[in-house]
C-alpha positions as CSV (number, residue, x, y, z in Angstrom):
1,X,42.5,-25.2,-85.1
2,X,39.7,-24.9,-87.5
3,X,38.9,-22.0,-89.7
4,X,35.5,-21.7,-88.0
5,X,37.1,-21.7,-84.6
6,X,37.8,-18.2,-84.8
7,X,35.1,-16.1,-86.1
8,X,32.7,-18.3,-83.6
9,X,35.2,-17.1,-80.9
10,X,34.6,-13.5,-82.1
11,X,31.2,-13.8,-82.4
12,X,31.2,-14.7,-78.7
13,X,33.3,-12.2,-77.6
14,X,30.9,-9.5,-79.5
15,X,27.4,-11.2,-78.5
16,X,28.6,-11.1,-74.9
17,X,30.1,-7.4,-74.8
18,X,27.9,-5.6,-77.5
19,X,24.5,-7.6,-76.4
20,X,24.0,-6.1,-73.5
21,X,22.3,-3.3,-73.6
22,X,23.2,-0.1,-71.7
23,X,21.8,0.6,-68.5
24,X,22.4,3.8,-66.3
25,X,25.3,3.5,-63.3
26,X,22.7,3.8,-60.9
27,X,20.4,1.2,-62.3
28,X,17.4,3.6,-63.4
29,X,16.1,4.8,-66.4
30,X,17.0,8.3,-67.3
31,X,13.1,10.4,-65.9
32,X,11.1,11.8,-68.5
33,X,10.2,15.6,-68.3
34,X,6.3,15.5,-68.5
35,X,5.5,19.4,-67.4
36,X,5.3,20.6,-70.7
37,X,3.8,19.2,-73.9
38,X,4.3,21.1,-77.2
39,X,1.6,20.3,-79.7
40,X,1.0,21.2,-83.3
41,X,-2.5,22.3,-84.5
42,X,-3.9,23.2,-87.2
43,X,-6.6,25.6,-88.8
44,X,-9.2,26.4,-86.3
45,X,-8.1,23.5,-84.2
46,X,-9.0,23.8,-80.4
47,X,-5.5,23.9,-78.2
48,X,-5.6,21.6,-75.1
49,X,-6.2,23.1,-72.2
50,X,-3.1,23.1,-69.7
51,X,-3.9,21.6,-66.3
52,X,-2.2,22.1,-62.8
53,X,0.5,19.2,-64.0
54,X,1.6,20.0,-67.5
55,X,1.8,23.2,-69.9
56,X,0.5,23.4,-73.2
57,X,2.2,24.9,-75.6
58,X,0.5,25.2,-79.0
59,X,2.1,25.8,-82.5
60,X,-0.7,26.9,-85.2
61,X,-0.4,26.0,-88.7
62,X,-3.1,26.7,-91.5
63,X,-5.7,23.8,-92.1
64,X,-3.6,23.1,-95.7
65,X,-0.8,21.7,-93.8
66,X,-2.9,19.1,-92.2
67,X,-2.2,16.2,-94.3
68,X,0.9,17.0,-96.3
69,X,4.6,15.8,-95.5
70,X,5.9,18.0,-92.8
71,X,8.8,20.9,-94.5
72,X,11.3,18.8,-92.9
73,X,10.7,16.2,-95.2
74,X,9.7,17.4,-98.3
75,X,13.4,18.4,-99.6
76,X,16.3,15.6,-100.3
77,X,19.4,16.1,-99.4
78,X,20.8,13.9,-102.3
79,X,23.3,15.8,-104.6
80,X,21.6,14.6,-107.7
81,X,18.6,17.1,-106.7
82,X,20.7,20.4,-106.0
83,X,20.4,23.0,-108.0
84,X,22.7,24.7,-110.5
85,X,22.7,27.7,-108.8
86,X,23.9,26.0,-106.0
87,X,26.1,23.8,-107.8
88,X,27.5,27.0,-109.5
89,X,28.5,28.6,-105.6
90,X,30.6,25.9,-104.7
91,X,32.7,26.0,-107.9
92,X,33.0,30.1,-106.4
93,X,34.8,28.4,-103.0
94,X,37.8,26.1,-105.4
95,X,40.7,28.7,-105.2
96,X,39.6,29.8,-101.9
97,X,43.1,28.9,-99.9
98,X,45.6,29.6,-97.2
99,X,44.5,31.6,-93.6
100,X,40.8,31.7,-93.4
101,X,39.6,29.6,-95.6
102,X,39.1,25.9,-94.3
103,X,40.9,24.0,-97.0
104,X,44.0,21.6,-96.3
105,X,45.9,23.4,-98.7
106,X,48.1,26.3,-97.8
107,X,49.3,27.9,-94.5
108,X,47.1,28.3,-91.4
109,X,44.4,26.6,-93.9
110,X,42.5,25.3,-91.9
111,X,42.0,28.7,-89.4
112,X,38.7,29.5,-91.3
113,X,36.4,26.2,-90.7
114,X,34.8,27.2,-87.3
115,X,33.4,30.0,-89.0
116,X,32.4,28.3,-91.9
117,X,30.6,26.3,-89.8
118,X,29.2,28.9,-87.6
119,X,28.3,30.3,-91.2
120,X,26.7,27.3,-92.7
121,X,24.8,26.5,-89.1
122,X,23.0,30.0,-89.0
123,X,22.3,29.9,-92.9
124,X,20.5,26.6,-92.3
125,X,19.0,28.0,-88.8
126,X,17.1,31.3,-90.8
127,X,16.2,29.3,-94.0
128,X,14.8,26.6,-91.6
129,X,10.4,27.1,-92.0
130,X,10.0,24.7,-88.8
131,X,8.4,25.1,-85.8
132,X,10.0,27.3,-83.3
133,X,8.7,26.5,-79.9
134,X,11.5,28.7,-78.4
135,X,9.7,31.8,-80.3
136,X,6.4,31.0,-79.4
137,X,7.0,30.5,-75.5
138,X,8.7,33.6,-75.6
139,X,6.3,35.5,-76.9
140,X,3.7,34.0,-74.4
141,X,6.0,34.9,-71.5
142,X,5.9,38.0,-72.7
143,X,2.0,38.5,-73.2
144,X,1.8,37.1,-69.6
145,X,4.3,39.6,-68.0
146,X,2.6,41.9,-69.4
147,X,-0.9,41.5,-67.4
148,X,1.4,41.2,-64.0
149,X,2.1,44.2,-63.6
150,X,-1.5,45.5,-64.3
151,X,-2.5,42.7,-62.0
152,X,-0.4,43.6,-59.3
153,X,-1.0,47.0,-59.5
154,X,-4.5,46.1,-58.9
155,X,-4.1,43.7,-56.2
156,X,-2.2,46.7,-54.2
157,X,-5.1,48.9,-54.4
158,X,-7.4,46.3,-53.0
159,X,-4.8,45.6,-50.4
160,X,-4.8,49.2,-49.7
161,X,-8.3,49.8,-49.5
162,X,-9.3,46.9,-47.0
163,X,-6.3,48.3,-44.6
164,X,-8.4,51.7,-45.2
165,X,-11.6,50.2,-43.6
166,X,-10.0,48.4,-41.5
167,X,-8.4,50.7,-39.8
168,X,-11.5,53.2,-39.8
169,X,-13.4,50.2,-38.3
170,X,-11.0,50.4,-35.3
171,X,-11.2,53.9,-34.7
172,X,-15.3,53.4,-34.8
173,X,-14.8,50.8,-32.4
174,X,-12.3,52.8,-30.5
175,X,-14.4,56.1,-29.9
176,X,-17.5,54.2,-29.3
177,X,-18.9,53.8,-25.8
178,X,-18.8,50.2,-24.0
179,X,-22.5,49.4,-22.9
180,X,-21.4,49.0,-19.1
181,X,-19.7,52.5,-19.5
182,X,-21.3,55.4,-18.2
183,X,-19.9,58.4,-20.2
184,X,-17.9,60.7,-18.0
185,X,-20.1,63.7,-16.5
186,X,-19.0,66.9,-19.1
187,X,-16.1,69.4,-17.3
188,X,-17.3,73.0,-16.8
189,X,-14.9,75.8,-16.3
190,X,-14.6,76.4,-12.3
191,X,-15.6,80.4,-11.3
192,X,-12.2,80.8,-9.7
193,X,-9.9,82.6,-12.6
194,X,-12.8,84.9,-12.7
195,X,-11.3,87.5,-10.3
């Protein structure tokens, strides 16, 4: 056997198995959620309007923001560009050990990384200055539950109101006289208690 026989073999084996790409169980693409779009504008930007199909949702930034690198992408990650401070706060974690603490070293060390990470993931979650689409359709919610109940409110005094004249309208109808209707001949009192 050659020595090329075998990586051609495995190249093979790989092309046929890792060349094919994916493809759902049931042969479809996965659907694409078009009844929302979120949108970023800025400055005095005019939102798009929402139609019958799709919600707008519109995030405002100021007009300075326009054309410079989005916040996500202005910081590096690369340790050569932390701080000293920050450099300084890890050196405060070194004889951090034992329960609690997420280190390898010690008993029950490694107890205390879920809440580091919990820790970590909500520090990076509140120093975060990116768009919250979460907060801003919650606050519309809100403004538009607001006007339903003045709406409704409304909408049961009109309701109200038309059962009002209606029902007046029937008891005009009611005590009127048909035009083949002769009204009856008015009832006197008879002489005959008069003894």
């Amino acid at each position: 056997m050659s020595n090329y026989a075998l990586p051609a073999a495995a190249a093979a084996f790989l092309t046929a198995t890792l060349g094919v790409p994916a493809v759902a169980q049931d042969g479809a693409a996965p659907a694409i959620d078009d009844s929302y779009n979120m949108v970023i504008v800025y400055g005095d930007d005019a939102c798009p309007q929402s139609t019958d199909e799709q919600i707008v949702v519109c995030a405002r930034k100021s007009e300075g923001e326009r054309y410079r690198i989005p916040e996500d992408l202005r910081y590096s990650t690369d340790p050569a560009n932390r701080s000293w401070a920050a450099r300084v706060e890890t050196f405060e974690m070194v004889g951090a050990f034992g329960t609690m603490s997420c280190s390898p070293v010690g008993a029950g060390g490694y107890t205390g990384c879920t809440q580091e990470m919990i820790r970590n993931a909500y520090a990076d979650k509140d120093a975060a200055a990116t768009v919250r689409f979460s907060q801003i359709i919650e606050r519309l919610r809100q403004e538009r539950l607001g006007t339903i109940d003045a709406e409704a409110e409304q909408t049961q005094r009109d309701v109200e109101m038309i059962e009002r004249e209606y029902m007046q309208r029937l008891e005009r109808e009611r005590a009127a006289e048909l035009p083949d209707e002769q009204a009856p001949p008015p009832v006197t009192p008879s002489a005959e208690g008069d003894d």
